[in-house]
C-alpha positions in Angstrom: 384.7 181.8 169.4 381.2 181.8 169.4 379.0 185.3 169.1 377.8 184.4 173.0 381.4 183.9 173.9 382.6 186.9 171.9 380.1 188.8 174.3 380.6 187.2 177.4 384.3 187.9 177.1 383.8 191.9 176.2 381.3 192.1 179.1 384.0 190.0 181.5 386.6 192.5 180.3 384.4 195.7 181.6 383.6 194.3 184.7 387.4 193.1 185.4 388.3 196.7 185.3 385.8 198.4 186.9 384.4 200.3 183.4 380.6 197.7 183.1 378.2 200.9 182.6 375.5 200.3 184.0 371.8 202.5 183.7 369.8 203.6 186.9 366.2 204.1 186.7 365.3 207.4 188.4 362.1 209.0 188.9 363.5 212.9 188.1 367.2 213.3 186.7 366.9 216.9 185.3 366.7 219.7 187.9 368.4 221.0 191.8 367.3 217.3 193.1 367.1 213.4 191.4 364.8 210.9 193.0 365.3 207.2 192.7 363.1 205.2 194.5 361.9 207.1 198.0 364.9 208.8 198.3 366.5 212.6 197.1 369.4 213.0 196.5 371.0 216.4 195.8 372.2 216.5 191.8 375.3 216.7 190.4 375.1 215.1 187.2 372.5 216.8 184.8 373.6 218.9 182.3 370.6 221.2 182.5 372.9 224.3 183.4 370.2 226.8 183.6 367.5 224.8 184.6 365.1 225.4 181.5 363.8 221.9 181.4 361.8 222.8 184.1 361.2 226.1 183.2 356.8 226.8 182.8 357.4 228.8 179.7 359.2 225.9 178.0 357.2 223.2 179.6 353.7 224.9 178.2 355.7 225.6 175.2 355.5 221.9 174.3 352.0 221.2 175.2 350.3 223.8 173.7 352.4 222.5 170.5 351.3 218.8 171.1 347.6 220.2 170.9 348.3 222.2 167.7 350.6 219.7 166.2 350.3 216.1 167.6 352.8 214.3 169.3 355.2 213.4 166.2 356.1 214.5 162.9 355.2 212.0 161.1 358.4 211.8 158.8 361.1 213.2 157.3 362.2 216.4 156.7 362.1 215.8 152.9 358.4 213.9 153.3 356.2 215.7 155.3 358.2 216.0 158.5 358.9 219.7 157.9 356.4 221.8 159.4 355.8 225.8 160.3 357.8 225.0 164.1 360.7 223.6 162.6 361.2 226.4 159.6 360.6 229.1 162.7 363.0 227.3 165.1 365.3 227.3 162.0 365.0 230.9 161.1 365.3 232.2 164.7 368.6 230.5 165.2 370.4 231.6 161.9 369.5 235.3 162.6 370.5 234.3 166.2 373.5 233.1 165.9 374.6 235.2 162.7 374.8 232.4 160.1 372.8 231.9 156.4 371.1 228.9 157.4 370.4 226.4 160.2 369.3 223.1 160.1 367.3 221.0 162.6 369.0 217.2 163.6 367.3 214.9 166.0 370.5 214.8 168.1 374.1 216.1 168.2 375.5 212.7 167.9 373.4 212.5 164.2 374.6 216.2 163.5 378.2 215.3 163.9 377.7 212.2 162.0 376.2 213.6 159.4 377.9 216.7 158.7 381.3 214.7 158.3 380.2 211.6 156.6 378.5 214.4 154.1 381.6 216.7 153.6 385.0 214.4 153.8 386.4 211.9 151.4 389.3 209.8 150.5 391.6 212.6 149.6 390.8 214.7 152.5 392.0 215.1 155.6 390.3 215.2 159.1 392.4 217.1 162.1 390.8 216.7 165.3 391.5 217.5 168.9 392.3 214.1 170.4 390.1 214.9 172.7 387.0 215.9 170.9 383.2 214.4 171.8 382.9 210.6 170.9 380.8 210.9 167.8 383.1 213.6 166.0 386.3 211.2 166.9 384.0 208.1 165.5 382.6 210.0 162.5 386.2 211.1 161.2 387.5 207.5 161.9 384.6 206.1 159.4 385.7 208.6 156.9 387.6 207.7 154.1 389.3 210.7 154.9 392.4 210.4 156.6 392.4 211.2 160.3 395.3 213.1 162.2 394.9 214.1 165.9 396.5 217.4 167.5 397.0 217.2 171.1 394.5 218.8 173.5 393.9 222.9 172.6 397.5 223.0 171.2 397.1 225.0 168.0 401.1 224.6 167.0 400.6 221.1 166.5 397.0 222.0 165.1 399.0 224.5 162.3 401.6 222.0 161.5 399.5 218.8 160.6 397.8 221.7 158.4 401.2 222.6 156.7 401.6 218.9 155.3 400.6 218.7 151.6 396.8 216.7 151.5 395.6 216.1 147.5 391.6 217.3 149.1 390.4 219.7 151.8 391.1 220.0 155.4 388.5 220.3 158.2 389.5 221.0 161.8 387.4 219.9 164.6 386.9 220.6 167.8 384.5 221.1 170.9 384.1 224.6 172.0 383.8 223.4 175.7 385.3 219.9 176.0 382.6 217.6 177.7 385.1 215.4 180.1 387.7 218.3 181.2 385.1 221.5 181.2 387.4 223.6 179.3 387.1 225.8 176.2 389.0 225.8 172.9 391.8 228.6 171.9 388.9 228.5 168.8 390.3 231.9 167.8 393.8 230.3 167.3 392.1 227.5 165.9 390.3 229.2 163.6 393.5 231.5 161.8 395.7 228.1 162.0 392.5 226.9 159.6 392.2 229.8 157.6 395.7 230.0 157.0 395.6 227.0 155.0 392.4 227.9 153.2 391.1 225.2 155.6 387.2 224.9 157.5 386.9 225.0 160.9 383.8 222.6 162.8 383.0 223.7 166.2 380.7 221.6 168.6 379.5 223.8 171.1 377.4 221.5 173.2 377.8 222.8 175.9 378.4 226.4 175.4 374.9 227.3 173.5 372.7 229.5 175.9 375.4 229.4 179.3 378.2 231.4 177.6 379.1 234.3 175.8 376.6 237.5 174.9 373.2 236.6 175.3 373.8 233.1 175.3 375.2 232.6 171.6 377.9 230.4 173.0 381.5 229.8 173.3 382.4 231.2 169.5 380.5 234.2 170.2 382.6 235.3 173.6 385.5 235.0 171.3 384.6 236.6 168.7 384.9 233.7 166.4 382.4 232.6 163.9 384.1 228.7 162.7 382.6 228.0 159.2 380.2 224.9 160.6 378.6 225.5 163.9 377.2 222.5 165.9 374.6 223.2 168.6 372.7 220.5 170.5 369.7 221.2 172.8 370.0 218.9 175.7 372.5 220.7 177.9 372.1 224.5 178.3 368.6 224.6 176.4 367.2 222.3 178.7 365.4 219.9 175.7 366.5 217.9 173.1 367.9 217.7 169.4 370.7 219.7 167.5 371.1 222.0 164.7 374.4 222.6 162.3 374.6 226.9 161.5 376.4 227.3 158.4 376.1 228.9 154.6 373.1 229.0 152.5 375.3 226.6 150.1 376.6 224.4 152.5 373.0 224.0 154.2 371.8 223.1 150.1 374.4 220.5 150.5 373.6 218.6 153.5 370.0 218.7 152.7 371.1 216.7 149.2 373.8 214.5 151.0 373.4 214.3 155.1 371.2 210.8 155.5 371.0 211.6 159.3 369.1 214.7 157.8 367.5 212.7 154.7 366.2 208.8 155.9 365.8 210.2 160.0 362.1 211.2 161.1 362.3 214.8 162.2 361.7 216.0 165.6 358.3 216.4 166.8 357.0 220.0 166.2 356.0 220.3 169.6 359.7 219.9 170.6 360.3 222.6 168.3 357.7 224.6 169.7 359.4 224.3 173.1 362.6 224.4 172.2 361.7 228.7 170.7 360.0 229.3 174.2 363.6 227.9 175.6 365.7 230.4 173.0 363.5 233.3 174.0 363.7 232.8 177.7 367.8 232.4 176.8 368.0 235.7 175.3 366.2 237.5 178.3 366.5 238.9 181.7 365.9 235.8 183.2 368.5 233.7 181.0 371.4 236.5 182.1 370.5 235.9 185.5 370.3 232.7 185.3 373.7 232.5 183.5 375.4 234.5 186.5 373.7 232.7 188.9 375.5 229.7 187.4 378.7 231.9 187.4 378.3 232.8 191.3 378.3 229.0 192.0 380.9 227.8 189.7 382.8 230.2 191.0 381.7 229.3 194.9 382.6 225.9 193.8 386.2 226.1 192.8 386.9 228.7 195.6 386.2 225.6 197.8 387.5 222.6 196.1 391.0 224.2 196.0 392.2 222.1 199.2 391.3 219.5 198.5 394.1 216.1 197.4 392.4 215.8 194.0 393.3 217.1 190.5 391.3 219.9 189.2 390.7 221.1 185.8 391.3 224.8 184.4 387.7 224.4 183.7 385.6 227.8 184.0 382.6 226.2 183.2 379.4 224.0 184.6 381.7 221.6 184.0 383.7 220.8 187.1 385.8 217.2 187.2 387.4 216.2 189.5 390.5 213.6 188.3 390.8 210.9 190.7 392.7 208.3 188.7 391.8 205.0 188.9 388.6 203.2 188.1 388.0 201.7 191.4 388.3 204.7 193.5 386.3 206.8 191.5 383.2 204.7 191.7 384.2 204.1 195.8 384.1 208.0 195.8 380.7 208.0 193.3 379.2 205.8 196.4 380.4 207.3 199.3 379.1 210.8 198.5 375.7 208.8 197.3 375.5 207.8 200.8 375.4 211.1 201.7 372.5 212.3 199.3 374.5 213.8 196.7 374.8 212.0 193.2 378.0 212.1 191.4 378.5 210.4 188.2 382.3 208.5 188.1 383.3 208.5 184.2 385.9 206.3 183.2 387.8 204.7 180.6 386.6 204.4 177.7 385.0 207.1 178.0 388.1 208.9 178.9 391.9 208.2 178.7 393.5 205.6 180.8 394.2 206.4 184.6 392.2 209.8 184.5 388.7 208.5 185.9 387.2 211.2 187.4 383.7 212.4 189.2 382.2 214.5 186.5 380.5 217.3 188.2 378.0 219.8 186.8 376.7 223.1 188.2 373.4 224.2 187.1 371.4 227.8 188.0 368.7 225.7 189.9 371.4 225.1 192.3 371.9 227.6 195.7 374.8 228.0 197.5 373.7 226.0 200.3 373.7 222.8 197.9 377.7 224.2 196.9 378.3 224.1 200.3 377.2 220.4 201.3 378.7 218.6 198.2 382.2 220.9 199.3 381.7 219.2 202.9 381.2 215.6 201.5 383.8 215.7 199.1 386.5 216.6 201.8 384.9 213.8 203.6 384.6 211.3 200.7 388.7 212.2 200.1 390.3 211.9 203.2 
């Protein structure tokens, strides 16, 4: 087989079962409304939960740091890529979030990567929830460590994998809101199934940072749980971009001697940073709590209403909200229909998720009002019947 046949067949094989991803070219995908082309359609698939990449304090944020700084960084962290936004941004979210150190990634995908590349190797032992974010399942399965899975939340099967004898260490990984189903780890379970085998505990808390928990400080927080390695990304509830990994002042000297997303990666621009401290401070005031129970209100609104309907639900209390339909086909025949209508709805399928669970993934965000609940309620009874 030849590399153009090799490809044909792969793309042949996606398009056979309904799972070819395709990209759409919108003018506005972040905020209460996307546009594509001349028409607006109400928006149901940006993860901006609170609405902050529209916010003026975040938006002037950046461009006042573009004229200070310039548009880019102009290297690495290690070069000359780490400047006065970046150490501040730094410093604000360790004292934030309670930990020694926290250091800046270009994107949670690189953070995972790098923090497990960095830590495991070939006498460790990697056990992840089976049905933790892409690039934490991918990372491990690079790893020379070895990788077990325990099944979804279940922290039994979590403390027994952890009772069998491994020669190195044992990290534990998991989301602290699950980016498919909506719903949060048992991470305080987690964490004393971990502990009691003198293992570490890796949260990725995506998308928890800034919508849950006391002022924001995420899904570990409202638990009362602080897991030795804290992933947070910046593209969901903060409204920008990038990542950052909290954890001890020794652990932080580590990664910056062994992490290569960290080491050979250009740093974000210091105008992102800039923004991305507006977007913290706006998190941690009045108008991020009312902005976070707004977001309650509706999600709330939302699952009151979607009760009758002949679809399968998740015990999702979060921005989160799928809704399983099952097979590939009529989940993208559902994604249309309610297109039709004005509202945009994202159908996820397999890969992506397991076999037979293709679902509409819908998010809530503060920018939305209850009118907006209301109408994608009406459609979806219509798009189901």
């Amino acid at each position: 087989m030849t590399w153009q046949q090799r490809i044909d067949a792969a793309l042949d094989a996606r398009r056979a079962a309904d799972a070819l991803r395709v990209r759409t070219t919108v003018a506005n995908g972040a905020g209460r409304f996307l546009t594509r082309g001349q028409q607006r359609y109400a928006n149901f698939s940006s993860n901006d939960y609170l609405g902050l990449s529209q916010h003026p304090d975040v938006v002037r944020a950046w461009q006042q740091g573009a004229e200070q700084y310039g548009v880019g960084s102009g290297g690495s962290g290690h070069v000359s890529g780490y400047t006065t936004a970046h150490q501040a941004l730094e410093d604000h979210l360790a004292g934030w979030l309670g930990y020694d150190r926290a250091l800046l990634f270009i994107s949670g995908f690189a953070a995972n990567q790098a923090l497990i590349a960095a830590l495991t190797g070939k006498d460790d032992r990697i056990v992840a929830d089976r049905l933790s974010h892409a690039s934490l399942l991918e990372a491990a399965s690079h790893s020379p460590a070895q990788l077990r899975r325990f099944a979804h939340n279940d922290a039994a099967q979590l403390a027994a994998l952890l009772d069998k004898p491994c020669e190195g260490q044992q990290l534990v990984v998991t989301e602290g809101i699950f980016s498919m189903d909506g719903d949060s780890a048992p991470l305080g379970e987690l964490h004393t199934a971990a502990q009691r085998n003198a293992s570490w505990l890796l949260v990725d808390d995506a998308h928890g940072i800034g919508v849950t928990g006391p002022e924001g400080r995420g899904t570990a927080a409202s638990l009362g749980v602080k897991p030795e390695m804290l992933v947070v990304t910046f593209g969901k509830g903060v409204g920008v971009s990038g990542a950052a990994v909290l954890c001890s002042a020794s652990v932080a000297d580590y990664l910056l001697q062994f992490a290569r997303h960290l080491i050979y990666s250009t740093s974000m621009p210091p105008a992102q940073a800039v923004a991305l401290l507006a977007a913290f401070n706006v998190i941690r005031s009045d108008d991020g709590d009312d902005r976070r129970q707004r977001l309650a209100s509706l999600i709330g609104q939302f699952r009151a209403g979607v009760s009758g309907l002949p679809l399968q639900i998740t015990a999702s209390q979060s921005a989160i909200q799928p809704l399983i339909v099952g097979e590939n086909d009529r989940a993208l025949q559902m994604a249309n229909t309610l297109r039709q209508q004005g509202i945009w709805v994202t159908a996820i399928r397999p890969p992506t998720v397991p076999m037979g669970t293709a679902r509409l993934r819908l998010t809530l965000t503060a920018a939305h009002q209850p009118a907006d609940i209301t109408a994608l309620l009406e459609a979806l009874h219509a798009a189901s019947e």
